[in-house]
The first five atom37 places (N, CA, C, CB, O) and aatype in JSON, in Angstrom:
{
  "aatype": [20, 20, 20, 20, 20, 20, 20, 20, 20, 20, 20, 20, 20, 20, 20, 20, 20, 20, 20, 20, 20, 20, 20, 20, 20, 20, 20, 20, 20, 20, 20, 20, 20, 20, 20, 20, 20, 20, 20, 20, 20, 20, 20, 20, 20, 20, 20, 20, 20, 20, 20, 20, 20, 20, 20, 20, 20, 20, 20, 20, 20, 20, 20, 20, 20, 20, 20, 20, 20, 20, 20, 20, 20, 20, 20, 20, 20, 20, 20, 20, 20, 20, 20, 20, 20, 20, 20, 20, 20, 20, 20, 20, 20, 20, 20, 20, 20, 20, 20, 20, 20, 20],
  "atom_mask": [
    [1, 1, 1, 1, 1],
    [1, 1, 1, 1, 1],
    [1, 1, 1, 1, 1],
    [1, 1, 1, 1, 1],
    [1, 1, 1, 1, 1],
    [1, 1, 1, 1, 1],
    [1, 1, 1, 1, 1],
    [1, 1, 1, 1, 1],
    [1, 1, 1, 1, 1],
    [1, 1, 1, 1, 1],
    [1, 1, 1, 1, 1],
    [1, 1, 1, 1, 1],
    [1, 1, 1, 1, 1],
    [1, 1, 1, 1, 1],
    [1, 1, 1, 1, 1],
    [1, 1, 1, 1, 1],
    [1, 1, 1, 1, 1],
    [1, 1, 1, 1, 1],
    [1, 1, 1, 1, 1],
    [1, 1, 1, 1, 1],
    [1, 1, 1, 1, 1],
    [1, 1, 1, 1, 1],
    [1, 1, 1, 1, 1],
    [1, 1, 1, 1, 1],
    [1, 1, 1, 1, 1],
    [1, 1, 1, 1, 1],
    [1, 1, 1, 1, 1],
    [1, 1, 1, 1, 1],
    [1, 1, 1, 1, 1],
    [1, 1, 1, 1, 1],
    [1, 1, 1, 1, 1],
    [1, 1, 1, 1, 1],
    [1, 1, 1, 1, 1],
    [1, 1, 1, 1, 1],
    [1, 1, 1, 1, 1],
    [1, 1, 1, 1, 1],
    [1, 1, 1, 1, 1],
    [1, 1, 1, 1, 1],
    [1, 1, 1, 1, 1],
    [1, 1, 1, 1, 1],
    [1, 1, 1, 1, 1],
    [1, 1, 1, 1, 1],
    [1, 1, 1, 1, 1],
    [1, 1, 1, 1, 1],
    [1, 1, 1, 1, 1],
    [1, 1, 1, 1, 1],
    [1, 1, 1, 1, 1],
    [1, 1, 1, 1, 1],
    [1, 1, 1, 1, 1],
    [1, 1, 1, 1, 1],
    [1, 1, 1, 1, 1],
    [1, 1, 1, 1, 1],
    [1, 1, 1, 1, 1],
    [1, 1, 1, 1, 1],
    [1, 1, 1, 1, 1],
    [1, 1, 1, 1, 1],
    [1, 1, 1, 1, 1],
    [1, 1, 1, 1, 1],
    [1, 1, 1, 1, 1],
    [1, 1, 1, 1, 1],
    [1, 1, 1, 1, 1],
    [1, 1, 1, 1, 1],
    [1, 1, 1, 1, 1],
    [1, 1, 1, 1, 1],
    [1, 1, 1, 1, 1],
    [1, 1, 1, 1, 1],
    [1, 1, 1, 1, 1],
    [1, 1, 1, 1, 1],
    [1, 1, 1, 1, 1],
    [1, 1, 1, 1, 1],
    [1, 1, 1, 1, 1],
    [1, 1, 1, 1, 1],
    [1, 1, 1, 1, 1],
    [1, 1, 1, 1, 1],
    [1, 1, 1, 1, 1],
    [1, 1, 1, 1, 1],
    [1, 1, 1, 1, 1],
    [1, 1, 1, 1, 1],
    [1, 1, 1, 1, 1],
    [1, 1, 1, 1, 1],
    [1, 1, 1, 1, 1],
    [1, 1, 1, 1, 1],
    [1, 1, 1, 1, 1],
    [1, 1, 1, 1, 1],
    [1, 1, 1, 1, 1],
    [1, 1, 1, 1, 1],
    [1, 1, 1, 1, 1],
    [1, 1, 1, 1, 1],
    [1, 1, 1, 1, 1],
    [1, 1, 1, 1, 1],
    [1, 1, 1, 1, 1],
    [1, 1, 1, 1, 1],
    [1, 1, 1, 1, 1],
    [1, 1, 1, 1, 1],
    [1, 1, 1, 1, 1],
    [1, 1, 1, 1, 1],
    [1, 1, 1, 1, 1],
    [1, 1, 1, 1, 1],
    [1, 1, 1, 1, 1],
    [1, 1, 1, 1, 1],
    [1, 1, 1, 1, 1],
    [1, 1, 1, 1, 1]
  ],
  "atom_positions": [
    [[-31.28, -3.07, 36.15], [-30.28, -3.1, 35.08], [-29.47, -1.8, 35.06], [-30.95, -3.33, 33.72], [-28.24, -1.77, 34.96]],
    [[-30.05, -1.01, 35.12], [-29.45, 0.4, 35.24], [-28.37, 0.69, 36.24], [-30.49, 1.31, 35.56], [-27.33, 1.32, 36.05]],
    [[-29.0, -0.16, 37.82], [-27.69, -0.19, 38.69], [-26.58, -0.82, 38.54], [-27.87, -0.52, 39.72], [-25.56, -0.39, 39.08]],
    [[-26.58, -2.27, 37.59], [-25.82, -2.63, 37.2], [-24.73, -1.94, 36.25], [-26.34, -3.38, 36.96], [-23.51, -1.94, 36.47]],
    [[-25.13, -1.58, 35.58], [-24.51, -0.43, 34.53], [-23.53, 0.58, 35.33], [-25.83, 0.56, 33.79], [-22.31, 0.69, 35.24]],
    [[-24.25, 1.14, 35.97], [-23.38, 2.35, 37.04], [-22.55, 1.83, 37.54], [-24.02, 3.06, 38.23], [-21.49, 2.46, 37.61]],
    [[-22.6, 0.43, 38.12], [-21.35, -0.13, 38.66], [-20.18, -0.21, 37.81], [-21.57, -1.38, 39.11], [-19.05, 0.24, 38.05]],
    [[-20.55, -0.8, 36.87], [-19.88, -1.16, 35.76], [-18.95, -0.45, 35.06], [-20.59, -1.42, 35.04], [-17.88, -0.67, 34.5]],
    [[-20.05, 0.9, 35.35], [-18.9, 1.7, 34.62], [-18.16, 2.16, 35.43], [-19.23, 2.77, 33.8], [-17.12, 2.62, 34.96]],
    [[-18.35, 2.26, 37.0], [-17.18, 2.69, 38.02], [-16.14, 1.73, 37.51], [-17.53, 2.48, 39.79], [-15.12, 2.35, 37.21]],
    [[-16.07, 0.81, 37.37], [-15.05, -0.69, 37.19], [-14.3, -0.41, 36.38], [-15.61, -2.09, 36.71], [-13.12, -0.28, 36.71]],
    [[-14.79, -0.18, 34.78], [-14.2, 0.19, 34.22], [-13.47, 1.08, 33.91], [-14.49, 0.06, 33.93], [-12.52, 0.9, 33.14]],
    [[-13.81, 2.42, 34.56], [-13.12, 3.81, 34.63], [-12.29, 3.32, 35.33], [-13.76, 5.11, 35.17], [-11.35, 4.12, 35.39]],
    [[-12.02, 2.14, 36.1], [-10.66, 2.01, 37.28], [-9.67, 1.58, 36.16], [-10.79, 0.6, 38.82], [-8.57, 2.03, 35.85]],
    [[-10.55, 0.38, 35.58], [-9.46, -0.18, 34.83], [-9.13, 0.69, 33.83], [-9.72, -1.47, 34.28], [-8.0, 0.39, 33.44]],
    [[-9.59, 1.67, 33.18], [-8.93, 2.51, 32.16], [-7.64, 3.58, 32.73], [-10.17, 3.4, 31.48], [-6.64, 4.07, 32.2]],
    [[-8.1, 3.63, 33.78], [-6.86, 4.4, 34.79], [-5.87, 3.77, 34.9], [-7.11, 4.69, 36.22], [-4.8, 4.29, 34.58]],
    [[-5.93, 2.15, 35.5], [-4.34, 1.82, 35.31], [-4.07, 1.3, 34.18], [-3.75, 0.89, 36.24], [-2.89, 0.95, 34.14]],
    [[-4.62, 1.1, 33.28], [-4.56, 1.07, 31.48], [-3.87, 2.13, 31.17], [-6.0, 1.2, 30.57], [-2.73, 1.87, 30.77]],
    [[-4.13, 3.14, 31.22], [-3.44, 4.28, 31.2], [-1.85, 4.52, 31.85], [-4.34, 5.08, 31.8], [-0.77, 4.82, 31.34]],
    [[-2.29, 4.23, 33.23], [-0.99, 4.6, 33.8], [0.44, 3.08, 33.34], [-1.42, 4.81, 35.83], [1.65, 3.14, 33.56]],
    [[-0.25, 2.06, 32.78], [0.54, 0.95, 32.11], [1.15, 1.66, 31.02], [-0.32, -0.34, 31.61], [2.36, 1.87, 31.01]],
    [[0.37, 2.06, 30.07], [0.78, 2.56, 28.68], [1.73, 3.8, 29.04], [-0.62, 3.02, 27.69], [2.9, 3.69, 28.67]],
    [[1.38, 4.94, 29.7], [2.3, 5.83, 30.12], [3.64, 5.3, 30.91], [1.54, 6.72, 30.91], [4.66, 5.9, 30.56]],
    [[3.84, 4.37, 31.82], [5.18, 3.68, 32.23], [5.89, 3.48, 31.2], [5.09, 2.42, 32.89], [7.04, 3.91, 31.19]],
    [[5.27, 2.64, 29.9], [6.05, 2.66, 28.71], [7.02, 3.4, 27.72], [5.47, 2.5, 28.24], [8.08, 3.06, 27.2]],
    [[6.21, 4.64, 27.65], [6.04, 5.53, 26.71], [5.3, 6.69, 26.9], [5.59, 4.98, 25.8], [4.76, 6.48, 27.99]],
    [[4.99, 7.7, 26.55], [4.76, 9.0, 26.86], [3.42, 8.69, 25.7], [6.17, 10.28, 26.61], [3.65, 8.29, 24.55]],
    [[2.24, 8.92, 26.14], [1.27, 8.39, 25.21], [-0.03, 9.34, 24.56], [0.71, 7.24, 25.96], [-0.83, 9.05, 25.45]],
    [[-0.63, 10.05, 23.85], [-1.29, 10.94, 24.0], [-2.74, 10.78, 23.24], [-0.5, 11.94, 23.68], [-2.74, 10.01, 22.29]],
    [[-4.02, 11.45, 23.57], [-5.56, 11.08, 23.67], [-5.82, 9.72, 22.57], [-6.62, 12.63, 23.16], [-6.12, 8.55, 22.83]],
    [[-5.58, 10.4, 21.3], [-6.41, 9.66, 20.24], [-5.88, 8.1, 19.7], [-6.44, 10.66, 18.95], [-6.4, 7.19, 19.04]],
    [[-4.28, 8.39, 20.49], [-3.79, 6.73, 20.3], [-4.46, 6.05, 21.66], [-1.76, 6.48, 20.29], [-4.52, 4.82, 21.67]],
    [[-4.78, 6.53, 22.4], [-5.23, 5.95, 24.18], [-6.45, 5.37, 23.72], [-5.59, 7.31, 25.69], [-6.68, 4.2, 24.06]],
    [[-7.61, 6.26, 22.7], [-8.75, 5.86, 22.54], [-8.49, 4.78, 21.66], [-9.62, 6.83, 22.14], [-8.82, 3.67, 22.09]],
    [[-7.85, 4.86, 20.25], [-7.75, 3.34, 19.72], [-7.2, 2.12, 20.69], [-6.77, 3.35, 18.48], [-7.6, 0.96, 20.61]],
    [[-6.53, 2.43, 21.32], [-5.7, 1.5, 22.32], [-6.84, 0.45, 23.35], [-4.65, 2.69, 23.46], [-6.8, -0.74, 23.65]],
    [[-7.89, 1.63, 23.69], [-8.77, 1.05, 24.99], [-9.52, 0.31, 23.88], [-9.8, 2.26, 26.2], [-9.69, -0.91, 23.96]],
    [[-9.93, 0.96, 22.96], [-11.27, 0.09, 22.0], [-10.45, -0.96, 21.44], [-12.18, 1.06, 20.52], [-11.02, -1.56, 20.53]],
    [[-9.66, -1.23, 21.61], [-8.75, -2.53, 20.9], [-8.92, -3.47, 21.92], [-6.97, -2.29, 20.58], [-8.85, -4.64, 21.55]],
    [[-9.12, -3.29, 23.01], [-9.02, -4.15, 24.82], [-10.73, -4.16, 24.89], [-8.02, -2.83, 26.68], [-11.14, -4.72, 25.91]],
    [[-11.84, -3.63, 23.95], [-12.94, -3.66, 24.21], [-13.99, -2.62, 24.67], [-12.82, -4.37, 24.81], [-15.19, -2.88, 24.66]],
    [[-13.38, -1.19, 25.15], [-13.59, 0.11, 25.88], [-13.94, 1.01, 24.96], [-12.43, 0.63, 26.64], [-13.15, 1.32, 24.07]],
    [[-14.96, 1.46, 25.04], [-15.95, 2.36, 23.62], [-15.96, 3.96, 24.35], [-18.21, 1.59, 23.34], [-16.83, 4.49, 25.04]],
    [[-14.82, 4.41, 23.94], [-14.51, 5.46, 25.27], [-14.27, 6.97, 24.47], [-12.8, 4.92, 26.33], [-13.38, 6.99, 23.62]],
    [[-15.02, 8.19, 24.7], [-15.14, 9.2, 23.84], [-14.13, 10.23, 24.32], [-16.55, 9.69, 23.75], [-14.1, 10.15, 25.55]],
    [[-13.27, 11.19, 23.86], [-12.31, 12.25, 23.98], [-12.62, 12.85, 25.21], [-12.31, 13.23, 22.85], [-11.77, 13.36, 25.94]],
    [[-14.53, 12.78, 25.62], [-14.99, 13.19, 26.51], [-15.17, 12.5, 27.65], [-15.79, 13.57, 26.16], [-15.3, 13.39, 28.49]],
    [[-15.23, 11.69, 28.08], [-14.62, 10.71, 28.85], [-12.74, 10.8, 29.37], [-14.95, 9.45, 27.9], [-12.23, 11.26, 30.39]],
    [[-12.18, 10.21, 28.27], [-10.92, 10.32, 28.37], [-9.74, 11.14, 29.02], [-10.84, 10.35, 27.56], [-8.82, 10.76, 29.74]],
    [[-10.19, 12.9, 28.34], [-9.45, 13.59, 28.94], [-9.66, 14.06, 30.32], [-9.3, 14.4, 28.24], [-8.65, 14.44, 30.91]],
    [[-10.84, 14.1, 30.97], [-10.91, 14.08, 32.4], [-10.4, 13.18, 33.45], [-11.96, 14.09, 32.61], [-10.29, 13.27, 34.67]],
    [[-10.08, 12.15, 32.44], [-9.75, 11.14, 33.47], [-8.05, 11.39, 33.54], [-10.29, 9.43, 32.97], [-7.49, 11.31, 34.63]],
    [[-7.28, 11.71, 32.29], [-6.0, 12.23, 32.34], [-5.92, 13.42, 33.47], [-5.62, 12.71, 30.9], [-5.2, 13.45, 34.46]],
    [[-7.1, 14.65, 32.92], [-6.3, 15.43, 34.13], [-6.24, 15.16, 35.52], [-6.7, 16.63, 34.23], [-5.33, 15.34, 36.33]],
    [[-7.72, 14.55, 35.67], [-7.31, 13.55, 37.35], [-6.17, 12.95, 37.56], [-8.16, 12.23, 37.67], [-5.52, 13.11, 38.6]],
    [[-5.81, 12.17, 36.53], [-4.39, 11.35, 36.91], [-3.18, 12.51, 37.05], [-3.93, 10.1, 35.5], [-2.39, 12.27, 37.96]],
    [[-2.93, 13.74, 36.27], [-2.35, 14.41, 36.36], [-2.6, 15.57, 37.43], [-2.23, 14.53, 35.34], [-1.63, 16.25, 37.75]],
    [[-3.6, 15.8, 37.9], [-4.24, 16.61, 39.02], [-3.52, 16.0, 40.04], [-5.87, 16.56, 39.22], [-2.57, 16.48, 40.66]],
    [[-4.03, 14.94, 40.17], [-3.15, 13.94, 41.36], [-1.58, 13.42, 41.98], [-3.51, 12.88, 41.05], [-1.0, 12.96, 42.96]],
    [[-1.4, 13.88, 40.59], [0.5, 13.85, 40.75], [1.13, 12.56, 39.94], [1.11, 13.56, 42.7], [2.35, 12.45, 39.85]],
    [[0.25, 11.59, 39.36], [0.36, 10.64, 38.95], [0.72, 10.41, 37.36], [-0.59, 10.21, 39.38], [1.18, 9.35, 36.92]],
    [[0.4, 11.74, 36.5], [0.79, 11.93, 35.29], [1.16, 13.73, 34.9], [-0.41, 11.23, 34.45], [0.53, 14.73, 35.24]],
    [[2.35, 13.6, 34.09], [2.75, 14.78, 34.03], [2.59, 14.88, 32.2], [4.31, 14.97, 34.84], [2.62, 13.99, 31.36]],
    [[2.37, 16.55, 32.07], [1.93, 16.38, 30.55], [2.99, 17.66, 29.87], [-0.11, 16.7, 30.28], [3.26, 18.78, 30.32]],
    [[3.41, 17.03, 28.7], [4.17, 18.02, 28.21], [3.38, 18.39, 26.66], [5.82, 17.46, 28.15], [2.45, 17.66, 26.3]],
    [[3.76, 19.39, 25.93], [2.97, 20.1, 24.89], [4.0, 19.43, 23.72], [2.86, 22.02, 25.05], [5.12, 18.98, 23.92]],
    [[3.37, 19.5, 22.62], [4.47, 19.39, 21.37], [3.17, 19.6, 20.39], [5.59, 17.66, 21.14], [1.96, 19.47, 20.57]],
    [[4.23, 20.09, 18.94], [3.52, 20.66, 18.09], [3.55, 19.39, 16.63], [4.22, 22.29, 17.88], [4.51, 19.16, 15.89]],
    [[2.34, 18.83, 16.6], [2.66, 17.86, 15.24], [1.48, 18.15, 14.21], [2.67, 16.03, 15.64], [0.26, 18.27, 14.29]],
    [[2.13, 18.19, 13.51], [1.41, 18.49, 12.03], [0.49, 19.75, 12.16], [0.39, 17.12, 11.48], [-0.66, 19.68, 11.72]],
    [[0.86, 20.72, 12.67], [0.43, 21.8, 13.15], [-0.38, 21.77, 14.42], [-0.19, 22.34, 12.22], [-0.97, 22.85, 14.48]],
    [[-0.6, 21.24, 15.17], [-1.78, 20.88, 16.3], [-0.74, 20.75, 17.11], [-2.93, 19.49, 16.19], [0.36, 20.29, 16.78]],
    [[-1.17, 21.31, 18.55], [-0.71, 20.97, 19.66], [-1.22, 19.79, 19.99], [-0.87, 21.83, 20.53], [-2.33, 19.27, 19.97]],
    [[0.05, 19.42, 20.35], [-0.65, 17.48, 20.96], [0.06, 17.1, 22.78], [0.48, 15.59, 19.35], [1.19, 17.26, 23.25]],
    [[-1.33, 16.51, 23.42], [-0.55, 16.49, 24.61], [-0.14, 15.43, 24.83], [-1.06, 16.87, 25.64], [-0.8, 14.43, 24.52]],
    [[1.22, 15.34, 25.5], [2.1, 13.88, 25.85], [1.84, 13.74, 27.23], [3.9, 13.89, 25.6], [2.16, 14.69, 27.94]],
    [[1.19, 12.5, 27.88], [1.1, 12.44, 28.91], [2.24, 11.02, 29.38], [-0.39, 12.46, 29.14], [2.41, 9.96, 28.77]],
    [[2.79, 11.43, 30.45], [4.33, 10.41, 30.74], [3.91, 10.24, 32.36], [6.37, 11.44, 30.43], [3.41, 11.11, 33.07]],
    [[4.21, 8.97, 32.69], [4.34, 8.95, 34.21], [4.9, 9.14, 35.54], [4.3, 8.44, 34.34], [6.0, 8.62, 35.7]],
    [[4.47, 9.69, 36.43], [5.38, 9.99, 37.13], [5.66, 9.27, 38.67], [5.17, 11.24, 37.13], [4.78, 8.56, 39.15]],
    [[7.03, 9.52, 39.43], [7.38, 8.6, 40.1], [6.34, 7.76, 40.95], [8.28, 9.11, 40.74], [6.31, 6.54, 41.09]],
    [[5.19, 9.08, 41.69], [3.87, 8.36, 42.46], [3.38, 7.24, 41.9], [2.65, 9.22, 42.56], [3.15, 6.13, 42.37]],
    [[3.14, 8.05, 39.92], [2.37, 6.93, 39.2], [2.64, 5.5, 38.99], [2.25, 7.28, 38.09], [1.91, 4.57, 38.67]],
    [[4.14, 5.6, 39.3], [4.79, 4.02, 39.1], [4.36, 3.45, 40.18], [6.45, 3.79, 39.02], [3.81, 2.35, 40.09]],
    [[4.54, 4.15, 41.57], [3.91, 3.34, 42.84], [2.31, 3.06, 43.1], [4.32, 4.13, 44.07], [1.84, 2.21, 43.87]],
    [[1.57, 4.01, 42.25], [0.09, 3.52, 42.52], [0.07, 2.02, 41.2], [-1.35, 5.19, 42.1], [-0.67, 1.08, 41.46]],
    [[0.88, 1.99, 39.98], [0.19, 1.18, 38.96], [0.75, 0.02, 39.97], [0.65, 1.28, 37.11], [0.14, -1.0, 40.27]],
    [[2.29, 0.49, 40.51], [2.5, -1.34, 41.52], [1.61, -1.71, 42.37], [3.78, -1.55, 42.61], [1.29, -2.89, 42.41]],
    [[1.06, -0.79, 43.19], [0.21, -1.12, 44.03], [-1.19, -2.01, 43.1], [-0.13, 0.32, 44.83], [-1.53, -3.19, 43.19]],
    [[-1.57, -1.22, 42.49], [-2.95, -1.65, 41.87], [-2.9, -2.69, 41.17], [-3.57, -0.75, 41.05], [-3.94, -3.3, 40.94]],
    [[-1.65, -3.12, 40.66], [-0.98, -4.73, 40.04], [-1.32, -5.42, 40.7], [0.44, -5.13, 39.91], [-2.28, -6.18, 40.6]],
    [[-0.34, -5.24, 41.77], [-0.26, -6.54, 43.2], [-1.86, -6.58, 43.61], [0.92, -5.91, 45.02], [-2.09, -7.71, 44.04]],
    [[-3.29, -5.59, 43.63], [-3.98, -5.74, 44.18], [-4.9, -6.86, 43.12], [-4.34, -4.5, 44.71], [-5.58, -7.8, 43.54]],
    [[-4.69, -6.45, 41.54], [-5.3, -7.05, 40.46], [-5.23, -8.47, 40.99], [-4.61, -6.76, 39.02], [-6.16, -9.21, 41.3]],
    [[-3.47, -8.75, 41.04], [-3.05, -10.21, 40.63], [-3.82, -10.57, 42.64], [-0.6, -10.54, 40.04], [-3.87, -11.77, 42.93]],
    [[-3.98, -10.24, 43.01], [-4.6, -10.74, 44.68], [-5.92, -11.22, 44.18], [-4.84, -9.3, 46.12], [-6.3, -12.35, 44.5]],
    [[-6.82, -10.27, 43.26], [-7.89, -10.67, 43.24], [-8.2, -11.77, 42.19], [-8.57, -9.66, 43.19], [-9.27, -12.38, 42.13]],
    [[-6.84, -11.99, 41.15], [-7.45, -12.54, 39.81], [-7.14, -14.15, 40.88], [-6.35, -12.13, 37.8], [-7.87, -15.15, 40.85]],
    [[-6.07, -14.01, 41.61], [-5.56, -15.23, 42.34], [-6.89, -16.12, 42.57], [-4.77, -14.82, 43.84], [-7.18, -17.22, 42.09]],
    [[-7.81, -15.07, 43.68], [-9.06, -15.36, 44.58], [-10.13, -15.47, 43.67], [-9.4, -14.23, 45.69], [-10.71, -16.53, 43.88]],
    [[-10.63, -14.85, 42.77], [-11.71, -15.3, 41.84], [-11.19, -16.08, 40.74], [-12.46, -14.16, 41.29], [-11.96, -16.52, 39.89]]
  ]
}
């Protein structure tokens, strides 16, 4: 059961990545709306979780982050960038291949 789990959660960390990089194509989107957003789709996902997975996406070239100041707090805006549009197409076309086949 346990190995099951580990898989599982590889799976899901994929899908929260192009979850992410969907919502960022949109709109410029930042942590604590991302976390209501995933737990709305079912994803019980902690700040600690979350933001590592942003800076990967942004480490990678795939999300770029700008600063802004709201209600006194720095808040980070994460927006997508041109790579990121070509990996979420890619990873679309690969979704809709597999939703086709299963």
């Amino acid at each position: 059961m346990q190995e099951q789990n580990k898989i599982l959660r590889k799976l899901f960390l994929a899908f929260i990545q192009v979850h992410i990089l969907h919502h960022a194509k949109k709109e410029p989107i930042y942590g604590s709306w991302m976390i209501e957003e995933l737990n709305r789709h079912g994803y019980e996902i902690s700040a600690g979780t979350l933001y590592p997975i942003f800076h990967n996406l942004e480490k990678d070239g795939l999300l770029t982050v700008e600063k802004s100041v709201v209600n006194g707090k720095v808040r980070k805006y994460y927006s997508i960038t041109k790579k990121g549009i070509e990996v979420l197409k890619q990873a679309k076309n690969k979704i809709s291949e597999l939703k086709s086949e299963i």
